[in-house]
Each structure stands twice: as structure tokens, then as C-alpha cells.
N, C-alpha and C positions, 0 to 999 in steps of 0.2 A: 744573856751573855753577849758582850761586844767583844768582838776580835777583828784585829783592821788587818789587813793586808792590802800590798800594793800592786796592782795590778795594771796591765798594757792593754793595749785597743788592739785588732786586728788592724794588719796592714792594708789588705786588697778585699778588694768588696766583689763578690759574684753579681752580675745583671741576669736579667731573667728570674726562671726560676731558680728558688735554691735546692741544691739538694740536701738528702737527710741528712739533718741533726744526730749524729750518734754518742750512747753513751754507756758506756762499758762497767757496768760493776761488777768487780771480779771481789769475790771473800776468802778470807783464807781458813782452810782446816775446816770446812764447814762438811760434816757426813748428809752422808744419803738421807738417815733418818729422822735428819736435825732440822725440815722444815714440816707446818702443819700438814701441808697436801701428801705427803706421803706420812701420814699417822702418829706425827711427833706428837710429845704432851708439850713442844714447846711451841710457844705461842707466835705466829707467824701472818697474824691477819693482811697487812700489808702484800705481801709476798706472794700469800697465799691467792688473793685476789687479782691483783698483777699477770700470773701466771694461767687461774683462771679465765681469765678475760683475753688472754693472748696464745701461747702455745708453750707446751709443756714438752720439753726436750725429754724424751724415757728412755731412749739410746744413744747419749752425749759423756762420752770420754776425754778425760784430761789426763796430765802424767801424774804418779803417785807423790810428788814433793813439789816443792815451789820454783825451783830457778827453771826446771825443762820445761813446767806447763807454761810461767811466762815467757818463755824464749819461744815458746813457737806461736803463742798467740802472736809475738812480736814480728814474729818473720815467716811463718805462715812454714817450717821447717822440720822435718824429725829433728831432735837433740843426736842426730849421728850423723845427721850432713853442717852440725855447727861446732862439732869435737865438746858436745857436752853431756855426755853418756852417760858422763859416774856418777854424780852427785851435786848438791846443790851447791851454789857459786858462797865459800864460805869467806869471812867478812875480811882476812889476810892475805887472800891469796889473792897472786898478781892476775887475775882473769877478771871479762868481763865478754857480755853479747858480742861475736864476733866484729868490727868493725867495718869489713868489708860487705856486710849484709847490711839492706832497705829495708828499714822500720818500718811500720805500718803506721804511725804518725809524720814519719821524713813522706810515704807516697803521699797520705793525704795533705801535708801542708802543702806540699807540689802543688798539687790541685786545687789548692786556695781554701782549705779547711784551717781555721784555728784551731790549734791542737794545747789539751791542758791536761795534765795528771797531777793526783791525787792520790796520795795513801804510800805502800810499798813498790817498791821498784825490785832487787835482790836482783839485780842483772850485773851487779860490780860495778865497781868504782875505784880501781885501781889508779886510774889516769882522767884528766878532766877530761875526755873527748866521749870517755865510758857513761858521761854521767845522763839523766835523762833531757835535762835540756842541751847534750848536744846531740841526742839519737832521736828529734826529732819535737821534743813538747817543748811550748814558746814560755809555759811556767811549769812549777813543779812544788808541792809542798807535801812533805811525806819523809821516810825513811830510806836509809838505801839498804840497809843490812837487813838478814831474817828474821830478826823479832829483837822485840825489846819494850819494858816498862810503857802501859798503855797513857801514863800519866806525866812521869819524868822524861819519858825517851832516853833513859840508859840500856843500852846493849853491848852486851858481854856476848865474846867469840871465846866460850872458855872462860874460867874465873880468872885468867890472868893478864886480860885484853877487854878493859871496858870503857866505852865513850860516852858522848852523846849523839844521837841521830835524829834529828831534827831539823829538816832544811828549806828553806823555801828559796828557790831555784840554786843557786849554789854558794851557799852563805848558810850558817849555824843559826836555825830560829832558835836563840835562849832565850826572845820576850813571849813564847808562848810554851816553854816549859810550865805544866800543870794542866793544862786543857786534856780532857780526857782524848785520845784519839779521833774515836768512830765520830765525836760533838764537832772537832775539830776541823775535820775533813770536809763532814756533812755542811760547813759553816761555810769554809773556802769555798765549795762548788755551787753553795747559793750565791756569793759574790762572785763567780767566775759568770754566772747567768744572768747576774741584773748590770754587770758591766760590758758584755758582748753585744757587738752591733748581730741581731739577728739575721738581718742583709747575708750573713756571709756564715756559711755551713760549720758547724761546731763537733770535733771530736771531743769526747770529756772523757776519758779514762779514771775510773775511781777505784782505785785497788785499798779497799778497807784492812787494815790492821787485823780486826777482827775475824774468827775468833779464833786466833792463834795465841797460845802460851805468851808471856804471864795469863791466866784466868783471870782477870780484873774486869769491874762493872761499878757502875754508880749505884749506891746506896738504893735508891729507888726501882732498879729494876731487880736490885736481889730478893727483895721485898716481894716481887711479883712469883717467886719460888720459892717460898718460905719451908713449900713442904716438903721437897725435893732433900731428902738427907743424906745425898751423895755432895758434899763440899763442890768435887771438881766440875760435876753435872749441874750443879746450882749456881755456879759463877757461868759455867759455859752459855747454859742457857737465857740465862743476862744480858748476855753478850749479843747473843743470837736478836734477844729483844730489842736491845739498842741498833743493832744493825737492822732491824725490820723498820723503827722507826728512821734510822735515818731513811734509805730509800723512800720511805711514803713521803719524807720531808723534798726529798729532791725531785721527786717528780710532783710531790703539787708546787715547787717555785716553776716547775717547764713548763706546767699549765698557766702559773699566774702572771710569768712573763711575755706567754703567747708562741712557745718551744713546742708545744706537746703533741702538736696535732699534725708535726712535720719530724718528729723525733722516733727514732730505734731503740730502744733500750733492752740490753742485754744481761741478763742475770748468769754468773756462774761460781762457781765453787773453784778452788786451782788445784783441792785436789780429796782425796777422802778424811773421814776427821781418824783422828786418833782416841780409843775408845779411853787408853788409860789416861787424857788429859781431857776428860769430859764428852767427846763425840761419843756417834753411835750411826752405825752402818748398817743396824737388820735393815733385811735380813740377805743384806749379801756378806760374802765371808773376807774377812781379814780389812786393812783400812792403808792408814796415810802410811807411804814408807814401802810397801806392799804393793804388787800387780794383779794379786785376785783383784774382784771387782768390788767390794770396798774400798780400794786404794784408788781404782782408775775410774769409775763410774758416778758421773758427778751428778749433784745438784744443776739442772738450767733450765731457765726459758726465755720468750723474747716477749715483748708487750710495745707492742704501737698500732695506734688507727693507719698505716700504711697495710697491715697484714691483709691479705684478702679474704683469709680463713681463720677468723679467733678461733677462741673458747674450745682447743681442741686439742689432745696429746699427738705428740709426734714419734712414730718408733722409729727416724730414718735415722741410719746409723752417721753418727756425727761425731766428730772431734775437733779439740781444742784450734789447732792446726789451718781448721775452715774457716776461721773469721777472718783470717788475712786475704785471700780471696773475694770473700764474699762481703766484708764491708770496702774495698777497692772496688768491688761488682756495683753496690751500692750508693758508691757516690761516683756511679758514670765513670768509672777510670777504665781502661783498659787494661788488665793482668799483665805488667812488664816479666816476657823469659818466664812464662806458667811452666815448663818444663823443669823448672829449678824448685819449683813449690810441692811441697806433699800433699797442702792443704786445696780444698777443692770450692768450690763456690756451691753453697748446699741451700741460697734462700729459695728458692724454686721450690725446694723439699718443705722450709719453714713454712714460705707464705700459701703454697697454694697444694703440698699436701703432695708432691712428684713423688716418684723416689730416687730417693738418695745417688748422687755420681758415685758415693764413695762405696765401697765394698770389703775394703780391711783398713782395719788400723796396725800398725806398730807402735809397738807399746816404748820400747828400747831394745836396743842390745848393746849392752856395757862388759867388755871384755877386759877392764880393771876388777870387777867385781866377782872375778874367777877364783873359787877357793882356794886356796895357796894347800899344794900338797896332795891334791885330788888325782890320781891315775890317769890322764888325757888318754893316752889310746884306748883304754877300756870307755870311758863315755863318748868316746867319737866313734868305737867301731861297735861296740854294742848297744847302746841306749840310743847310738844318734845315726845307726844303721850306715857307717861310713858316710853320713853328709853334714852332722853339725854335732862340734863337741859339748853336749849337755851342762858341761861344768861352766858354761858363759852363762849371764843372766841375761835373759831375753822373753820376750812375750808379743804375742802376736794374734791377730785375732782376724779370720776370713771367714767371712759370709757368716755362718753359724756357729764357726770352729774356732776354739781358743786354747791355742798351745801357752806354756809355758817350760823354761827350763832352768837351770841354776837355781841360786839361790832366790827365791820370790819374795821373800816375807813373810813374815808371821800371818798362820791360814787359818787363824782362828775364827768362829762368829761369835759375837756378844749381844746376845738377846737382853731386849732394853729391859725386862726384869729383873737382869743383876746388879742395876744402875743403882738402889737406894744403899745400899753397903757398900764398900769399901772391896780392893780386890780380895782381901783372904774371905771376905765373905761370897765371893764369885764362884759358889757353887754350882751355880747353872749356867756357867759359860764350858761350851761346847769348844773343846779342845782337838786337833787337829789330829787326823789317825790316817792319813795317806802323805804325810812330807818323809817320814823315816826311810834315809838309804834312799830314797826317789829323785831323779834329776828331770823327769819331765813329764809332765801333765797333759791332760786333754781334757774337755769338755764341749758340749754344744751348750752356749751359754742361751739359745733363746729358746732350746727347749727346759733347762737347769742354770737358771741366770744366776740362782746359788752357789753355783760349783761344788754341789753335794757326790756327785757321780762323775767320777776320774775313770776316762776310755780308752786310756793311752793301747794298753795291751788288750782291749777286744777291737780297737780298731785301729791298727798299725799303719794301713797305705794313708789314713789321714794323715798322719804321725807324720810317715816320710813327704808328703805330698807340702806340711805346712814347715818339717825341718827346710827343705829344699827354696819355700820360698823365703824364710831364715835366712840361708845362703848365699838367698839372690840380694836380698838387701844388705847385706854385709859388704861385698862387695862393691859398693856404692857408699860407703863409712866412711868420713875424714878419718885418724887418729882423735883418740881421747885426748882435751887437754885438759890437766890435771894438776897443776903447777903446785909445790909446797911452798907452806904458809910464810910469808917474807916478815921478819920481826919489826921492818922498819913500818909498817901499817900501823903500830900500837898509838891509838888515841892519845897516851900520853906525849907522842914525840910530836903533837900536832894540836895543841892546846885542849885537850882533852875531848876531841871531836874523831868520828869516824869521817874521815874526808879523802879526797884523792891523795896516794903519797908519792906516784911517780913520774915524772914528766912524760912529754907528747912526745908519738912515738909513732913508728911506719904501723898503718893500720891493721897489716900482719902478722905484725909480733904481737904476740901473746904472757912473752916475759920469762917463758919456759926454759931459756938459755943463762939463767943468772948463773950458772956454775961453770959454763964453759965456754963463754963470750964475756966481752968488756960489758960493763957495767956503765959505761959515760954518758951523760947524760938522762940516764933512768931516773936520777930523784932529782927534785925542785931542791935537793942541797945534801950535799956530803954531810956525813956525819957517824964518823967512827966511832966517835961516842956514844951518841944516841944508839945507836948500833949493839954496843956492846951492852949499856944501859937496857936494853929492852931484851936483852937475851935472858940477863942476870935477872932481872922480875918475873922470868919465867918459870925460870928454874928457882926462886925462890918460893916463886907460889904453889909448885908443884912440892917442892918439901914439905912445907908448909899443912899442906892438904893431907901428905901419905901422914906426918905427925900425927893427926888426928884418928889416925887408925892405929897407933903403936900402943 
């Protein structure tokens, strides 16, 4: 396959030594149970080796969906000190990663690192200053929105908003519409390595597509699941193939360009897979969407001859959050304002086996996500012992102890034997018999990392001891920003592209105020038409759709 892309030099050259080469593969949707080393039947020799030969993350959390785990990898942040609580950054709304927050590619170009991404972004694009080459990467070829055709790059927010998303740095690639993604990606970051002056320290962020909805593979790796007779499991784990092979491809170009043996590489998942679109999570309980540990408990490890201790599992408690630290730790920077960061510097833990600075995670606490209609004084002064109203969604986890409250998610387990049928034939999926009427949970997940055994009520001072640290973190919350979906974003008013649609803008506003503030200068161009135009396709489409059920 030839695919050209055009590419720039680094500017500034380090003397001396360099420091590490870093290079981030983040995957999406990918479950617990969906790599060889933890018992998968899917095929992950790559990976699997990788991980063997380096260190195997076995207490590494991330958020349960896509825009909070990349937000904090990005800023090293809870999603409650960046007002992004509730849900993931969806493809209309006028939001994007705060602006007034230091990327972790803005620190390291600082530092005279080339900084490059690849794959999905889902950090918004409301405005060009949102987009990722101005939060720090000097190129960018990839997606902005959460998913979309692994082949066309068409993505639909909704059936009545669809484009194209395809870009390489900010411009619509339509000459490499058809290239299947995960090929595509894997192709860019080999040309991103044989055209980099090695002189000068390389961030390369690769956030793969894969294996996130549509379920799409090449012909050749479905071939390799022939027998697998669950449709969605058999394309998933395609996927999963194709993504094993690309990384082995990218790290033998680091070897064969002379990268390897000064290079980090960092394996993660962004978040649990989803069983009913082919993942699988045993045997922890419930998945992506969810804060049992299914949802939050990812797939990681790290592989490079810098480690001082391969070949070895790591249980130090770890999250998403610690890369921003700890690769800043990594290439010699000094942590700017660490008091502002949740995230901790944890290689000490990776390479030589310490333990862990960190001691709890926060999981979220999203107070949009509050059941509408729920009794508040009854769940704050009974369930939440007069210190935290249970009907928020929130999860938290210290030392051994993991509370949860609100609504969590679906707390199901699906044991990988009910994977060759279809759901009606999911007779041995083990259904959930402690959510009903319950707003909050306990467990000690390392001595029941299943979360089979809920302690809430044999062990209450824990209860109040983990609601209270709830409280304390609350406390320390921006507001949710949460902005409704702006019609003028529709692909069609912008030549059929998902692209930025509102002009530059003080780095503060968020865009939250379109109802009760002016409006001037927000779009790159008026358009009461368009406007009205993009309203009426919506509501046609939605007629449209109920018709089909009359």
C-alpha cells in the first residue's frame, strides 16, 4: 500500500543526550479479557510479548468512556477540576478540553520534543484553537469525533448529522477516504519515524480507532475467526488482530530506524469494552459506560530496554491521570504547579517495583447524572448518613475500598461462554441481584476484584469514612459544563465535513451562554438560513424514523 503524506522537520535540536523517545498507544473499547495474556481466545501474540518482556500494569484504571480518560491523560486532571463530569464531548456541542489547561504535548514541545498524533482525538472541535494541532501536536492525522466508518470515515452524531472526519492536520483528507484506519494510522507513524531527525526527543501519541463500533476488519483477519459464531465477537476480534499487528509494525520501524533502544512505549486501553458490541470483561463485572471494574479497569503495560525491571506484573495502584506527571518526570521537566495535578509520577513504581505515591483513585462525581425525581433528603440523610446524597453518581476507590453511588451502570458479568450466540441465547450471563432500590455499594476490590460481595451494610464506618472523602472532593469541583447541542455544527452547513464551526474565542468561554448573551462573533459567518435549514432536517429525520414504527 503507498499512502503519501506530507510531513515537517523538527525545529530545534537537543545536544547532548537525548531524552526518551515516547510513544503512547492508546485503543479504544478494548475489554479486560480481550488480550492473550489475560486468557483471551483472541489472538494477541504481539502484545502479548510486548507486555511479557516489560511490565504488566494489573492495577491500572482509566474512566469508563472516551472523552474523560483522554482528558486527563491530557492534563494529568480529575474530569471535576475540567467541568467534564457528565458525559463524553458529543460531536455538536459547543465544548472542547478546557483551554486554559497545559497539554501534555504543549509541556513537552516546551522542552523541545516533536510532538505527533495519530488516530482519535474526541476532545471537541468547536473552534480552531480546540483542535489538536493547536493543544500542542505539530501534526495530526486522525478523527475528531467518537467514532465513525473504519473505511469511509463517515460519522453520524445521530442519524440526522453526518460528515466526514478525516483530517490531517486541519484540512479534510478525502484523498485517503477508503484506507482502512488501524493500516492507515500504523502507515502515517512509520512515516512520522523515518522522517524525524532522531537528534531531538519524539512524542508520538497513536490513539487507534480500533476497536470501537462500526465492527469492521479486513477480509483477511476475519478469516482468522472463522469459528467464532458470535458475528459481533468475530469482527471484534479482527479488529483486536489488526491492532496487534499494527503495534508489532511500529515498533519494529523504532528498531529499524535506531528509536528502540532509547524509546517508552506505553500500552492502554481508554476504557472497558462493551460486551454487547463484541468485548468481554470476565471476569470483572459490568464494562464500558459503567464504573464496576469492567468499565474502569483497563488493559496496560509499558515495554522499553530503559526499564530496570522487565518481565514482571505490577500491582501498584495506577491511573490514567499518572502519565501526565510521569512522562514530564521522564523527559527531565520539572512538574509546573503539581498541586494542580491529581495525576502522580508512578515510574519509580513501573521501573523498579516502589510502591505506588498514589493511594485512591476518583473515579467521577457527575451531579447531572442525578435521577430526576429521586427523594434527596431521604438519600442524603439515610443512605448517605447526612454527608453525601447517594442519588449523585460517583465512585471512588481508597486503599482496598471501593464505594460507589448513583446510578453506576449496568452490573452485569458476561462469562466469555455465552459469546458463541447471540444475546437471546445468553443464558449464562449472570445477571445483577444487588442494584434494585440500592444507591450505594461497597466492596474491597483486592480482596473481591469481582465485586461479587457488596459490604455496604456490614461495614458502615467504611461507608461514612469513603462518603466524607466524596465530600471532600466535591468540594474542589468546577461546575459541569454541559452545553446543548448547537444545530449550526451540521456537516452539511460546512461542506459535508465535521470541522470547527465557531470562531476564536476568550480561552474561558465554553459557549454555555448562547441563550443569554450576544452571539457576535461566535460563527466564522451568519447564517439564519443555514440555521433554520439544519433545524428542519432534524426534525424531519426524526419524523421520518418514528414513521417507521407506525
Amino acid at each position: 500500500m503507498s499512502i503519501h503524506f506530507g510531513l515537517t522537520s523538527g525545529r530545534v535540536l537537543h545536544k547532548g543526550k537525548v531524552p526518551p523517545h515516547i510513544v503512547f498507544v492508546m485503543v479504544d473499547d478494548q475489554g479486560y479479557n480481550d488480550i492473550g495474556y489475560h486468557g483471551s481466545e483472541i489472538h494477541t501474540p504481539v502484545l502479548d510479548q510486548l507486555a511479557g518482556e516489560g511490565v504488566k500494569l494489573e492495577n491500572y484504571y482509566v474512566q469508563p468512556i472516551c472523552s474523560p480518560s483522554r482528558s486527563q491523560l491530557m492534563t494529568g486532571r480529575y474530569q471535576i477540576h475540567t467541568g467534564l463530569q457528565h458525559s463524553i464531548i458529543r460531536a455538536r456541542q459547543p465544548l472542547c478540553l478546557p483551554l486554559d489547561v497545559t497539554t501534555l504535548p504543549e509541556r513537552l514541545w516546551q522542552a523541545g520534543y516533536s510532538t505527533h498524533m495519530v488516530g482519535k482525538w474526541h476532545l471537541g472541535f468547536c473552534r480552531p484553537e480546540c483542535l489538536p494541532t493547536s493543544r500542542g501536536f505539530q501534526s495530526f492525522l486522525g478523527s475528531l469525533t467518537g467514532s465513525g466508518d473504519h473505511f469511509t470515515f463517515q460519522s453520524c452524531d445521530g442519524a440526522e448529522a453526518c460528515g466526514f472526519d478525516l483530517h490531517d492536520g486541519d484540512r479534510p483528507a478525502w484523498e485517503l477516504k477508503g484506507n482502512y484506519s488501524t493500516r492507515l494510522y500504523t502507515e502515517r507513524v512509520k512515516q512520522i519515524l523515518r522522517s524525524h531527525n532522531r537528534r531531538k526527543p519524539l512524542f508520538l501519541y497513536v490513539a487507534l480507532q480500533a476497536v470501537h463500533t462500526p465492527l469492521q476488519a479486513p477480509a483477511h483477519f476475519l478469516r482468522l475467526y472463522q469459528h467464532l459464531g458470535n458475528r459481533p465477537r468475530r469482527h471484534y476480534a479482527a479488529m483486536m488482530s489488526a491492532v496487534d499487528e499494527s503495534v508489532g509494525e511500529i515498533v519494529s520501524e523504532l528498531r529499524e530506524q535506531g528509536y528502540y533502544d532509547n524509546t517508552v512505549l506505553i500500552y492502554s486501553s481508554d476504557n472497558g469494552g462493551q460486551p454487547l458490541s463484541g468485548g468481554c470483561n470476565w471476569p470483572l463485572r459490568g464494562g464500558k459506560g459503567s464504573y464496576w471494574e469492567g468499565g474502569v479497569r483497563a488493559v496496560g503495560f509499558v515495554h522499553s530496554p530503559l526499564l530496570k525491571k522487565k518481565g514482571r506484573v505490577s500491582q501498584a495502584l495506577t491511573h490514567i491521570s499518572d502519565w501526565y506527571p510521569t512522562l514530564l518526570s521522564l523527559a527531565g521537566l520539572q512538574v509546573p504547579d503539581s498541586s494542580r495535578l491529581d495525576g502522580h509520577d508512578v515510574w519509580g513504581s513501573i521501573t523498579s517495583g516502589l510502591p505506588s505515591p498514589r493511594t485512591e483513585v476518583l473515579f467521577n462525581i457527575d451531579p447531572v447524572s442525578r435521577r430526576h425525581g429521586e427523594p434527596h433528603p431521604v438519600l442524603l440523610t439515610l443512605n448517605g448518613f447526612g454527608i453525601w446524597d447517594t442519588g449523585v453518581r460517583a465512585a471512588l476507590r481508597v486503599g482496598d475500598w471501593k464505594l460507589l453511588t448513583g446510578s453506576v451502570g449496568d452490573g452485569d458479568w458476561f462469562p466469555p461462554q455465552t459469546m458463541p450466540g447471540g444475546p437471546q441465547q445468553w443464558q449464562g450471563m449472570e445477571k445483577r441481584r444487588d442494584q434494585r432500590g440500592k444507591s450505594v455499594w461497597l466492596f474491597n476490590v483486592t480482596a473481591d476484584p469481582y465485586e461479587r460481595t457488596d459490604l455496604a451494610e456490614a461495614r458502615p464506618e467504611v461507608v461514612k469514612m469513603l462518603l466524607t472523602r466524596l465530600a471532600e472532593y466535591n468540594r474542589t469541583a468546577v461546575p459541569p459544563r454541559n452545553p446543548p447541542d448547537d444545530p449550526m455544527a451540521d456537516p452539511q452547513l460546512h461542506g459535508g465535513v465535521w470541522t470547527p464551526w465557531l470562531g476564536e474565542e476568550d480561552p474561558g468561554d465554553d459557549g454555555e451562554d448562547s441563550d443569554s448573551g450576544s452571539r457576535k462573533g461566535r460563527y466564522k459567518r451568519t447564517c439564519r438560513v443555514c440555521k433554520l435549514r439544519a433545524l428542519f432536517r432534524k426534525v424531519r429525520t426524526r419524523m421520518q424514523r418514528a414513521a417507521l414504527f407506525l
